[in-house]
C-alpha positions as a Markdown table, in Angstrom:
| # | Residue | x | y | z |
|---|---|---|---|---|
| 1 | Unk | 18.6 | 19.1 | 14.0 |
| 2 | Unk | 14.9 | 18.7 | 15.5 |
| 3 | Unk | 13.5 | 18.0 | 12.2 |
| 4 | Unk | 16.3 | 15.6 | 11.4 |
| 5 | Unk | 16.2 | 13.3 | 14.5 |
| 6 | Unk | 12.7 | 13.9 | 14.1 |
| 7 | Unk | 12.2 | 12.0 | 10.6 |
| 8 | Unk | 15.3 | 9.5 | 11.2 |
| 9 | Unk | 12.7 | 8.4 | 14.0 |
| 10 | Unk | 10.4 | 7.7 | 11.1 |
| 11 | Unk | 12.7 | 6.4 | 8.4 |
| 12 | Unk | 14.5 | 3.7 | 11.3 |
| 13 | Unk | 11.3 | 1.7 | 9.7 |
| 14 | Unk | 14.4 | 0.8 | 6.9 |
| 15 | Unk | 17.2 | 0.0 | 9.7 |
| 16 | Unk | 16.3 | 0.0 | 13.4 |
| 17 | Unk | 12.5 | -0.2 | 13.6 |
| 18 | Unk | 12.0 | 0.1 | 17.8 |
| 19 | Unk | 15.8 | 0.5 | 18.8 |
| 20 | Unk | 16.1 | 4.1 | 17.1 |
| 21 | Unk | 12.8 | 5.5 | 18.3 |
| 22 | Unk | 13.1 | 4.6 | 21.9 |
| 23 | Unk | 16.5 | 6.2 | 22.1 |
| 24 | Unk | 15.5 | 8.9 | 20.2 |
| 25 | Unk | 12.3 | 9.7 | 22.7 |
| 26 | Unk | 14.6 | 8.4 | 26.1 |
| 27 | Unk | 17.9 | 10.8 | 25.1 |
| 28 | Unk | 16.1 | 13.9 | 23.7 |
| 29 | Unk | 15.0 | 16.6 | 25.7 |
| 30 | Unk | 13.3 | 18.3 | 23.0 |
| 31 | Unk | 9.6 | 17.9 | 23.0 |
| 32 | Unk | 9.0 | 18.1 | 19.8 |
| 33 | Unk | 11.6 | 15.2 | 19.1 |
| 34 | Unk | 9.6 | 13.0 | 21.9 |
| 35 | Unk | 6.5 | 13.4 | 20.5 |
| 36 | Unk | 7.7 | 12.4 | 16.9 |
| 37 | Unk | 9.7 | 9.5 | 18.2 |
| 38 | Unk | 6.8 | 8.4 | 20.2 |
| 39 | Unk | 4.5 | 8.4 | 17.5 |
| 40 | Unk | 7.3 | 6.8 | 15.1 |
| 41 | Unk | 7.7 | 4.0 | 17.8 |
| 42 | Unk | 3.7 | 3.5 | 17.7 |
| 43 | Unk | 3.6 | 3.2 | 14.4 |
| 44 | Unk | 6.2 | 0.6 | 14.4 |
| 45 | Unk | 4.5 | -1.5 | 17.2 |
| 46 | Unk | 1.4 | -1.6 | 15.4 |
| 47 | Unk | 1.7 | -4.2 | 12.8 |
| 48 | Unk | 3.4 | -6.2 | 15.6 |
| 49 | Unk | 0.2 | -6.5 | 17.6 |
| 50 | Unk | -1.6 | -6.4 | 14.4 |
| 51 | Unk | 0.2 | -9.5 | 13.4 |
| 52 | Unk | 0.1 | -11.3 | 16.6 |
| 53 | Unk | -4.0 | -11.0 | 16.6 |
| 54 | Unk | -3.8 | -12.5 | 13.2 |
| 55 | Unk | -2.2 | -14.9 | 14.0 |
| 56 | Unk | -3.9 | -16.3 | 17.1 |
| 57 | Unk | -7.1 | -15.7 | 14.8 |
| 58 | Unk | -5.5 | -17.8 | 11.5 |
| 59 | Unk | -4.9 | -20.4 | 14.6 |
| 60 | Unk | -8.3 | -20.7 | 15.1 |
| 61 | Unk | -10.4 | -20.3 | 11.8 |
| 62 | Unk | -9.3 | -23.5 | 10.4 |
| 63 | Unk | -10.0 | -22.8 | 7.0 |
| 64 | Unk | -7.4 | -22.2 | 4.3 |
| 65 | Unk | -9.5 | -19.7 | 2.8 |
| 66 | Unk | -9.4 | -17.6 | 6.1 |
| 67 | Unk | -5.5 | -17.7 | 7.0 |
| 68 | Unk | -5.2 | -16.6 | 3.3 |
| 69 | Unk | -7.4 | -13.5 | 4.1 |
| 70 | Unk | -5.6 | -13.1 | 7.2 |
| 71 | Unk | -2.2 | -13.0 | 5.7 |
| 72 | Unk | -2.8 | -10.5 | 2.9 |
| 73 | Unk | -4.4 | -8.4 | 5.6 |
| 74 | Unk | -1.2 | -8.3 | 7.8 |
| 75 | Unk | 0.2 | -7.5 | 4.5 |
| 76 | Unk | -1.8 | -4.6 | 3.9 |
| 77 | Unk | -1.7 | -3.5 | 7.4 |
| 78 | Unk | 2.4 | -3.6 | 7.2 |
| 79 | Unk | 2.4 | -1.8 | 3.8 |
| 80 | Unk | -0.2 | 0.7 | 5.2 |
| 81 | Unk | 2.5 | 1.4 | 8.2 |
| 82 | Unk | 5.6 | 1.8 | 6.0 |
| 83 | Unk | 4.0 | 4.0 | 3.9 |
| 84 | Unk | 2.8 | 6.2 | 6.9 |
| 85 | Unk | 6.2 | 6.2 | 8.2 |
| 86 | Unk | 7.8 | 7.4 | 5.1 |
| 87 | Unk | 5.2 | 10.1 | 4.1 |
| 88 | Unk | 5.6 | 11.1 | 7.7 |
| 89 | Unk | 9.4 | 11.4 | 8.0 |
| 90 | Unk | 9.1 | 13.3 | 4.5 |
| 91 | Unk | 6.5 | 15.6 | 6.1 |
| 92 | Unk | 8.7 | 16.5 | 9.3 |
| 93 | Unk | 11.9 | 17.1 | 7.1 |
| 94 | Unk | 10.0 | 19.9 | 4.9 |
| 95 | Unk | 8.0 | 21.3 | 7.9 |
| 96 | Unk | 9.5 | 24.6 | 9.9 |
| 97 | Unk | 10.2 | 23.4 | 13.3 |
């Protein structure tokens, strides 16, 4: 069960990105859980912020050229996240708890 809240914390990246982690890390008492949601919920928020400095920077490059950089790097960013959060829920479900 540890493992499996655990990684659903992870995988929410397809469904719930920030609802399931934070319930996960507020209603479990395990620690292991917490510390698995709370890294799941990091790892959700940071293309946010990521994505929030690019914009305010695409704001103020006025160049074409530069928003263009800026977008496919919030792309990469994003697709660097999901794929931590999918190796990482893959990781908890085959680890020993």
């Amino acid at each position: 069960m540890r493992q499996l809240l655990s990684s659903l914390s992870y995988f929410s990246i397809f469904f719930a990105p920030f609802i399931l982690p934070i319930i996960v890390w507020i209603a479990s008492n395990d620690i292991y859980v917490e510390k698995h949601a709370k890294r799941a919920l990091i790892s959700h928020l940071f293309p946010v912020v990521a994505g929030i400095i690019l914009i305010i920077m695409a704001i103020g490059s006025g160049s074409f050229g530069a928003v263009l950089g800026y977008v496919v790097l919030f792309g990469a960013i994003y697709f660097g996240a999901f794929v931590y959060n999918v190796v990482k829920g893959i990781q908890v479900l085959q680890e020993y708890a």
